[in-house]
N, C-alpha and C positions, 0 to 999 in steps of 0.2 A: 311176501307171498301169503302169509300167516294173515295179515291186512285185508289183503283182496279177496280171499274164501270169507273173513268176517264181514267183510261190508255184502257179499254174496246173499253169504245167511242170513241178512239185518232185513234186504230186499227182499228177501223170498217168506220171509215170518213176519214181515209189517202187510197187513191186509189192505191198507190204502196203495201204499208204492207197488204191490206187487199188482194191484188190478191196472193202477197207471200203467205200465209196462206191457200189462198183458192186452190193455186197449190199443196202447201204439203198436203194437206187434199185427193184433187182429186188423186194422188198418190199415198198416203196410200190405194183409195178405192179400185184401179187398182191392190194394192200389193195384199190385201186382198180377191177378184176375184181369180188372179192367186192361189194362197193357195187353194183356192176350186176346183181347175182340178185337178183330178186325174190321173197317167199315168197308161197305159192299163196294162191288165193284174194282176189283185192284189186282190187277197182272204181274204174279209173285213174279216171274221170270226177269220181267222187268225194272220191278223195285231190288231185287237182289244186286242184279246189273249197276242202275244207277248207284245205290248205297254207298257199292266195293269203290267208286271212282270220283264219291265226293264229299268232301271233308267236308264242308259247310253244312250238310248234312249232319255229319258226324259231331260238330259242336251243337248243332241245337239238337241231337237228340240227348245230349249232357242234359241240360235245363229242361228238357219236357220232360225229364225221369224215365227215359228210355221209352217213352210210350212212341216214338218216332220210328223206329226198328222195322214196327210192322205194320207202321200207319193204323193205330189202333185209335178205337172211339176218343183215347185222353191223349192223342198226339199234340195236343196243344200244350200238355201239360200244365206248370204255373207259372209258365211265361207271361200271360196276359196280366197277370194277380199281381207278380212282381216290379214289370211296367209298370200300372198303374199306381203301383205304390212308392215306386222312384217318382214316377210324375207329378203325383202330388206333395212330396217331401222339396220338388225343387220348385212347386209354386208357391210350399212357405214362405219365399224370398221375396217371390214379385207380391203376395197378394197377404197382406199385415191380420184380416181376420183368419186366415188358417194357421197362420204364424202365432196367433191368438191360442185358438182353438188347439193347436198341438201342445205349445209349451205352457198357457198357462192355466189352461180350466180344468185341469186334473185328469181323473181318468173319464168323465165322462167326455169329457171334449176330446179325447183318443178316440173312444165308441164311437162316436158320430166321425170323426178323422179315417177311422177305417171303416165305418160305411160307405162314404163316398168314393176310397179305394176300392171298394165292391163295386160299387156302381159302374166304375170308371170300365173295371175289366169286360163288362158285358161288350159296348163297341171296342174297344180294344181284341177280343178273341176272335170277333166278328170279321175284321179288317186282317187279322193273323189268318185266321182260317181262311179265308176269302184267297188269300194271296198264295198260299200251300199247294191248297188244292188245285187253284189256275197252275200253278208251276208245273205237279205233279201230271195235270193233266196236260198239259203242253209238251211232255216226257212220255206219255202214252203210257202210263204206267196206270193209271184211270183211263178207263177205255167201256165204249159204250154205254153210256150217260145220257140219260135224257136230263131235260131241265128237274122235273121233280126230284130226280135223283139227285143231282147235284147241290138242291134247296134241301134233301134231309142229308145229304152229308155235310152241309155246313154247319145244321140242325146241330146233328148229331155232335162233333165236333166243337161247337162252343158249348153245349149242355154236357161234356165231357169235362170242357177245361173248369165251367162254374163246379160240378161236382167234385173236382180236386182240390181247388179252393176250399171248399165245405168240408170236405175230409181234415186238409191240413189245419182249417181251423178249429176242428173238435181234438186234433191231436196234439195241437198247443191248450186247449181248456180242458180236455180229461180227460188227456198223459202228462206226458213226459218231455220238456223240450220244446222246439221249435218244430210245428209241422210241418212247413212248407219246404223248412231244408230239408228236415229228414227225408221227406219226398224224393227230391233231386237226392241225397245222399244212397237212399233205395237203389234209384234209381243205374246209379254209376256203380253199384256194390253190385248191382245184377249180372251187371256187363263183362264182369272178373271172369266166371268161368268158362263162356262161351271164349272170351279174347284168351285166356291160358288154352283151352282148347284148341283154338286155330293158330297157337303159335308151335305148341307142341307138334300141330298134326304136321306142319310146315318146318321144323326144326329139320336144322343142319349145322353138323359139328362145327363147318368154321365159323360159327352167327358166337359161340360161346365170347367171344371176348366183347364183343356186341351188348351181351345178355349181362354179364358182369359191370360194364358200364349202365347201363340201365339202371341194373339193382343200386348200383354206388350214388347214380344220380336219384332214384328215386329217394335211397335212406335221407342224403341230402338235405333234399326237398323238404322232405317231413320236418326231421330236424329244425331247420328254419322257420317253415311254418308254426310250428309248437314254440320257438324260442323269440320272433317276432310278434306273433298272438297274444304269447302272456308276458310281454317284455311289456313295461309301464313305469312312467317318470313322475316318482313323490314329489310334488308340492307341499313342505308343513305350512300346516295353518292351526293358530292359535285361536282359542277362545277365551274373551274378556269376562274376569270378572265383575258378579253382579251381583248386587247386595238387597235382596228382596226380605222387606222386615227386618228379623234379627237375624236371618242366615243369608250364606254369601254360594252363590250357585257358579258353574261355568269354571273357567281359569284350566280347563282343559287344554292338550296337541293332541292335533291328530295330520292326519296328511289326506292332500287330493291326488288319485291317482290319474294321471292320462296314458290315456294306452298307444303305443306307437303306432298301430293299426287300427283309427278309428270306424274307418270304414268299410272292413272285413273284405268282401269277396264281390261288392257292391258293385267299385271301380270299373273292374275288368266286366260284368255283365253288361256294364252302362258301354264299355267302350266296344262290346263286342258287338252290341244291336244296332252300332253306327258302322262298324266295319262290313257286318255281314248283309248289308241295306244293298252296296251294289253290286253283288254278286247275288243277293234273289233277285234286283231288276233284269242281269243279265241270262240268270234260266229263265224266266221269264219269259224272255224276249228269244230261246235259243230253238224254238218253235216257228218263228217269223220263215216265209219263204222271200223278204227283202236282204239282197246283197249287203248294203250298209249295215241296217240293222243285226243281222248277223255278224259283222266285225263290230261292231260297239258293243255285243254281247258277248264274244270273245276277249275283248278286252277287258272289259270288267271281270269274268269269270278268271282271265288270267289274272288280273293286280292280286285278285285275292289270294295267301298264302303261299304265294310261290314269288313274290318279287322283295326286294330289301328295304323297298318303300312302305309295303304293307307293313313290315315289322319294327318301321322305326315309327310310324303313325301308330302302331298299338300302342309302343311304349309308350308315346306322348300323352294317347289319348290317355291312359290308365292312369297315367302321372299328374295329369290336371284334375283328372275326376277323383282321386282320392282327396286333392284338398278340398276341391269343391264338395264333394261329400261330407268329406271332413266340417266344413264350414256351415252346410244346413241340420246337419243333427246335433253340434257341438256349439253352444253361445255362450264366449267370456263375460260378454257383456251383463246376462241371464246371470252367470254363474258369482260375478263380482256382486252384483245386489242380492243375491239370495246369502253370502256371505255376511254383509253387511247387516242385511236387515239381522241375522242371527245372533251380532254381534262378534265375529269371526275377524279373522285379519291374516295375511303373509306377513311374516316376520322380515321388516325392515323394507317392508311398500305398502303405501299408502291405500288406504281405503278408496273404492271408487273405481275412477276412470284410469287411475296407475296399476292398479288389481288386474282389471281387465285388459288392456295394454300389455301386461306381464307375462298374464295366460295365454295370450295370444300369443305371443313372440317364444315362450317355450314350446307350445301345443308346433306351429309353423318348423320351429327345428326337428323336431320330433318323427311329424309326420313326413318332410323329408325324408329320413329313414325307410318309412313305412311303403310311401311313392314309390321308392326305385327296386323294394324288394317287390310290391303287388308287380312291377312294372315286367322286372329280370323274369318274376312267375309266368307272366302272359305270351312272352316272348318264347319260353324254354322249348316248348313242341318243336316252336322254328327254329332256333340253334340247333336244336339235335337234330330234325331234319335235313340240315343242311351238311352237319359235321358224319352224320352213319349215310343220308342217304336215304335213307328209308321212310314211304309217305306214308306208311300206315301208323303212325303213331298217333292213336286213337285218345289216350287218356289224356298224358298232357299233366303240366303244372295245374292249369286254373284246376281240374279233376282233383289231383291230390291236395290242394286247398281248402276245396270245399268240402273231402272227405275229413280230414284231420281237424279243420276248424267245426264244425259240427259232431267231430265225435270229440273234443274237448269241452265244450258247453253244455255238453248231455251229460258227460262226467261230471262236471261241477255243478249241476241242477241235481243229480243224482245224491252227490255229496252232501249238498242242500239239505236236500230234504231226509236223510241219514240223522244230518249232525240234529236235525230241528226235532226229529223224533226221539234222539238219545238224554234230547235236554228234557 
């Protein structure tokens, strides 16, 4: 405890870390503003209605940082930002100059790497928004719209999600952290006391054994999350002696670490923008005065979250996407010759292409691990739903995930920069 009041005091008396802190805070207050403008035109009665009756909803207003609640100017959130930056991480694979430009020209070839992820989000928010707002307004919940209006709420709406973007990235260059989680992190932290509010106002004494299970599964949750995240398999690797002049350099161990969860909270957003595809075709389409059309948007609408097939297609999809993930940000191959070239080695495998081979075949088991835990994460809403009953289970594993993995990395960026100030 004694610890935590000094690293407190070390924060709040260093003038650099304490303005970091105080900018991401002032940031978050600005994100949180924005979330409270509403864009014109919107039939509260309505959106209330639809909200309370549909989850799909309720997962993406996770990822837009709650700006989805009340259809406000930044309801797109950094959806668009985060697409685009998945998209182009898996066209490293097909396309060998961005493969270039990420891994090997430094940071500038990053700069320009996430330029084009900027770029990319413009049509990207465009086609998001585009599709929203048709839905919503197919729901009558946008109601009396002329065309102009509908051209500044689109407006509106993508120049919301680019100014989020802009946000999160001056709260990654001067704060603290990743901005873009933090965002979504805000975002889910907001949503705590209105959801303790409407549980309370709704309490009844027989829900208590309900309520205790919850809490057991939520400590859970964390727990695994915290012990999966920073759970990491040492590779030692030695350094060769070298004899420059008269002195002899190197003859160093050290270890490489691989984390069992290479691809953090990545998986499940990749898998859920494929899950949740045909259920916005299906609102979409839930406006049609065509008989067919109407049961093919029934149907969709139903696969989603209520059938065993959806949940065993999560798990799969999460499950392939963490290695695939795993596979575009992580190169043995990259990692065997930048040993090499250092003079480095694995004790008792061979330089080179056996190196690489190696890394691969432990990285493969590992992530395994990592797989079936993202996987069990994605699923849990549905388990529980299934075993209480109860559909309003709003937060969810992926939620506490991304709260607990983002408040870990902000602690050890925190720490960071603590220990680099005491040196």
């Amino acid at each position: 405890m004694n610890n935590f009041w000094n690293k407190m005091k070390l924060i709040w008396t260093d003038i650099s870390l304490r303005k970091k802190i105080l900018f991401v805070l002032g940031a978050l207050v600005v994100f949180r503003l924005l979330a409270s403008i509403p864009i014109p035109g919107i039939d509260t009665v309505e959106l209330n209605r639809f909200l309370s009756n549909n989850q799909f909803f309720g997962i993406l207003n996770i990822f837009s940082g709650g700006g989805l609640s009340n259809l406000s100017i930044i309801m797109l959130g950094v959806g668009p930002y985060i697409t685009g930056s998945i998209i182009m991480q898996l066209l490293t694979i097909m396309v060998p100059a961005l493969k270039r430009l990420y891994h090997e020209e430094g940071e500038l070839g990053r700069k320009k790497f996430s330029q084009y992820s900027r770029l990319i989000t413009v049509p990207l928010a465009a086609v998001q928004g585009f599709s929203l707002l048709a839905i919503l307004q197919s729901q009558h919940i946008l109601t009396n719209l002329t065309f102009f209006s509908k051209m500044t709420n689109l407006i509106v709406v993508i120049a919301g999600s680019i100014l989020l973007m802009w946000i999160g990235e001056l709260m990654s260059e001067f704060g603290i952290g990743n901005g873009v989680s933090l965002l979504i992190f805000a975002g889910i932290v907001a949503r705590i006391p209105s959801e303790v509010g409407q549980f309370f106002f709704s309490f009844d004494v027989s829900q208590i054994p309900l309520l205790l299970l919850f809490i057991a599964m939520g400590a859970l949750v964390i727990a695994g999350v915290v012990v999966v995240t920073e759970a990491e398999r040492p590779i030692p690797v030695t350094y060769a002696k070298q004899v420059r002049g008269s002195k002899m350099y190197g003859g160093g161990s050290t270890y490489l670490p691989l984390r069992v969860n290479q691809a953090g909270v990545i998986p499940i957003i990749f898998a859920l923008s494929i899950l949740l595809f045909p259920q916005m075709i299906g609102n979409f389409m839930a406006g049609s005065a065509n008989a067919i059309v109407l049961k093919i948007s029934h149907a969709l609408v139903a696969f989603s979250q209520t059938s065993w097939l959806y949940a065993v297609l999560y798990f799969i999809l999460v499950f392939l996407f963490t290695y695939f993930y795993t596979a575009v940000t992580f190169d043995p191959e990259a990692l065997s010759t930048n040993l090499q070239k250092n003079g480095a080695f694995i004790p008792g495998i061979r330089p080179g292409a056996s190196t690489s081979t190696y890394i691969s075949k432990v990285l493969n088991r590992i992530t395994l691990l990592g797989a079936i835990f993202l996987g069990l994460i994605a699923i849990l809403p549905l388990i529980m739903r299934a075993v209480t009953g109860i559909t309003a289970i709003a937060m969810g594993g992926t939620a506490l995930l991304i709260v607990v993995s983002v408040l870990l990395d902000l602690i050890k960026k925190v720490d960071a920069q603590i220990s680099m100030r005491e040196y």
